[in-house]
C-alpha positions as CSV (number, residue, x, y, z in Angstrom):
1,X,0.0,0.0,0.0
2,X,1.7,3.5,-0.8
3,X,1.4,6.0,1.9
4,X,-0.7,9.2,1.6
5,X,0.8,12.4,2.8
6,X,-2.8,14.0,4.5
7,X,-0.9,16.6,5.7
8,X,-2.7,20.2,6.8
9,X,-6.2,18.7,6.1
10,X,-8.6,17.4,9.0
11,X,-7.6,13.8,8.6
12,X,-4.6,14.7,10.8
13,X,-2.1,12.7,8.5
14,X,-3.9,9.2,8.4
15,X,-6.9,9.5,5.5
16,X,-9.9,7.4,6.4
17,X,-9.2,4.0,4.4
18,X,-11.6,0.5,4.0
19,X,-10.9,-2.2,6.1
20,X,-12.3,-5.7,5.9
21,X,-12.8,-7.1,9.4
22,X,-13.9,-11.4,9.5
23,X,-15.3,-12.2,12.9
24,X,-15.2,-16.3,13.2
25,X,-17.6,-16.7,15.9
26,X,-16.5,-20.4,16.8
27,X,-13.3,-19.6,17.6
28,X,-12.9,-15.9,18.1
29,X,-10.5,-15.2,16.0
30,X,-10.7,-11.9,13.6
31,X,-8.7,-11.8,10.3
32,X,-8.3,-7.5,8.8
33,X,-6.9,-6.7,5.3
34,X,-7.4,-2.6,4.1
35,X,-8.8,-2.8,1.0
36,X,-7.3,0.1,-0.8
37,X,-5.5,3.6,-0.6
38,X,-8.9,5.6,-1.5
39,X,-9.3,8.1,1.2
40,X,-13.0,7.4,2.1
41,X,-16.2,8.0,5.0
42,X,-19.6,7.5,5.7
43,X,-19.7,4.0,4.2
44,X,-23.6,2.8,3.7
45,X,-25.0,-0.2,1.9
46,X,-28.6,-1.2,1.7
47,X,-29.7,-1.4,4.6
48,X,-32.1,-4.2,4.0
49,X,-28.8,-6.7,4.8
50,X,-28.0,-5.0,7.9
51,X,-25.8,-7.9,9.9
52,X,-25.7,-10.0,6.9
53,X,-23.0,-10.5,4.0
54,X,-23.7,-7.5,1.4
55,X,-21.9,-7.3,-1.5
56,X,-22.0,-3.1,-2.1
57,X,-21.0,-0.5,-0.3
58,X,-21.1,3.4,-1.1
59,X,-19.1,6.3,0.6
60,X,-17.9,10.3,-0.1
61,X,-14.0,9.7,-0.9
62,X,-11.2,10.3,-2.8
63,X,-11.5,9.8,-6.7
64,X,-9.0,7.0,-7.4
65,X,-9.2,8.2,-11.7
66,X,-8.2,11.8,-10.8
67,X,-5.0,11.9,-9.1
68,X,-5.4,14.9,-7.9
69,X,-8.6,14.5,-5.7
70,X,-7.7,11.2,-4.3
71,X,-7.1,12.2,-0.9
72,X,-9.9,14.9,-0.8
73,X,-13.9,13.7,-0.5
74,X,-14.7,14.7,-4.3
75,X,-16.4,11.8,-5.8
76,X,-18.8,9.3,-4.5
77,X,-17.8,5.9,-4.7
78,X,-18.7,2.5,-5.0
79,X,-17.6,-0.7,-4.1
80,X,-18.3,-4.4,-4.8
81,X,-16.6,-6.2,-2.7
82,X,-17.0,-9.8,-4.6
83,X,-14.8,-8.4,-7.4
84,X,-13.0,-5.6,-5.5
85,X,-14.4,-3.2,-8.3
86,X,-14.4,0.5,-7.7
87,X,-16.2,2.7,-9.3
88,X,-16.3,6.9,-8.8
89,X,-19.0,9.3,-9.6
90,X,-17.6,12.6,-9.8
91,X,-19.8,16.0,-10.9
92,X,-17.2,18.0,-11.3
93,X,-13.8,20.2,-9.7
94,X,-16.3,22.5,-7.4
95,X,-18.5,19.8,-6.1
96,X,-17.9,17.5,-2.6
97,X,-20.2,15.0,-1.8
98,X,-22.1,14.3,1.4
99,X,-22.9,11.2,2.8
100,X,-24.5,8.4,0.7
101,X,-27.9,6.7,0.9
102,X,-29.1,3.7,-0.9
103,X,-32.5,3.0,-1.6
104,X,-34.1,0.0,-3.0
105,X,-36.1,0.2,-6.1
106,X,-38.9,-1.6,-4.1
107,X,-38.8,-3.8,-0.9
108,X,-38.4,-7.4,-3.0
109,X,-35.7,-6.1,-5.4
110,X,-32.2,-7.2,-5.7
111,X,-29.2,-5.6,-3.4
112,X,-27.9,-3.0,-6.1
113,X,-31.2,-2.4,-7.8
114,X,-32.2,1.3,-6.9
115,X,-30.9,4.4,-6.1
116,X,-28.4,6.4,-4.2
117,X,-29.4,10.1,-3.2
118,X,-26.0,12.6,-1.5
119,X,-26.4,16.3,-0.6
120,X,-23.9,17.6,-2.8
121,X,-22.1,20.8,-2.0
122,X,-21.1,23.1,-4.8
123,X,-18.3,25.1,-3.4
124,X,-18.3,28.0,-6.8
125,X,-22.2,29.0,-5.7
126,X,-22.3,27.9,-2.0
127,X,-25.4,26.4,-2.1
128,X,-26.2,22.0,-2.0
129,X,-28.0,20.1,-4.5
130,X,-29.4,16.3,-3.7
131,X,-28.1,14.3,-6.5
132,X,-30.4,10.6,-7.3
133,X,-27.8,8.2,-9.1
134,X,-28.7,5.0,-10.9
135,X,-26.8,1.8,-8.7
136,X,-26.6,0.1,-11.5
137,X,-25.0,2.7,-13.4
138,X,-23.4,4.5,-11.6
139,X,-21.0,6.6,-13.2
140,X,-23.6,7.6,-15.9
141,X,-25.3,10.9,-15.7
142,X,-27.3,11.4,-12.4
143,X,-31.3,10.5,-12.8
144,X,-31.9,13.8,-11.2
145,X,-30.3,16.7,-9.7
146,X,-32.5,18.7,-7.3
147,X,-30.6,22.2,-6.9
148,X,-31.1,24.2,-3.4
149,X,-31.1,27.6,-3.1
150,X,-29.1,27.4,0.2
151,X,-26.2,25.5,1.2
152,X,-26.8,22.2,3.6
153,X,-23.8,22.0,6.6
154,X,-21.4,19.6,6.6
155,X,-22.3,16.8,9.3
156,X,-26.1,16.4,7.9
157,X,-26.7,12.6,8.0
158,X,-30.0,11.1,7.0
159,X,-31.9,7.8,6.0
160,X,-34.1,6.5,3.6
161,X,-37.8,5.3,5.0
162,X,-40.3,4.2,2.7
163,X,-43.7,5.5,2.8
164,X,-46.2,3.1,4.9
């Protein structure tokens, strides 16, 4: 793994990175391997498999394509973690993501089928935008972009729950 100088940012010289934890519950042993060197937070997944084996996860990160926002949160990513595929969604040099959500297409559908909504922050206008990307494709061109005339703080966290 190469080393990341995070110096003078809030990371404090060690970026946020994926780790894979195995618990073996027979014996109690724990096996760990980081994944990568993609600066990344806020991992989510669909929620549905909540204390079981998922195979998708989605974060704000680094954007492992452009060099030069890899250790800043510029692109949202997202990981499959049976092929170790990443894949970035990146709208651009003035925009940081927020935290991502995934939300199923409808309660019986399959793990990535649906959508996954971040407050964006464009940094040029200081105002937010909620962005709705397609899972399965998910560096294609967002399904919709919902501008805001305000900007939304850093720290908002929020949850998808379907209407009853």
């Amino acid at each position: 793994m190469k080393s990341l100088d995070m110096g003078g940012n809030s990371f404090g010289g060690n970026p946020p990175l994926t780790w894979r934890w195995n618990l073996n519950l027979k014996d109690g042993s724990m096996k760990q391997r980081q994944i990568d060197d993609v600066s990344n937070e806020f991992p989510r997944f669909d929620e549905r498999l909540a204390g079981s084996k998922h195979r998708y996860g989605y974060f704000a990160g680094g954007n492992p394509i452009s060099p030069e926002s890899e250790t800043s949160f510029k692109a949202l990513l997202k990981r499959d973690y049976q092929t170790d595929k990443l894949e970035a969604h990146d709208l651009g040099k003035n925009f940081a993501p927020g935290e991502p959500v995934f939300v199923p297409r409808n309660a019986k559908s399959s793990e990535d089928d649906g959508w996954v909504l971040s407050v964006w922050y464009d940094e040029e206008r200081n105002r937010s935008e909620m962005v709705v990307l397609d899972a399965h494709n998910f560096t294609g061109a967002p399904v919709a972009r919902i501008k805001l005339q305000h900007r939304v703080p850093w720290g908002f966290h929020g949850n998808w729950v379907p209407a009853q």
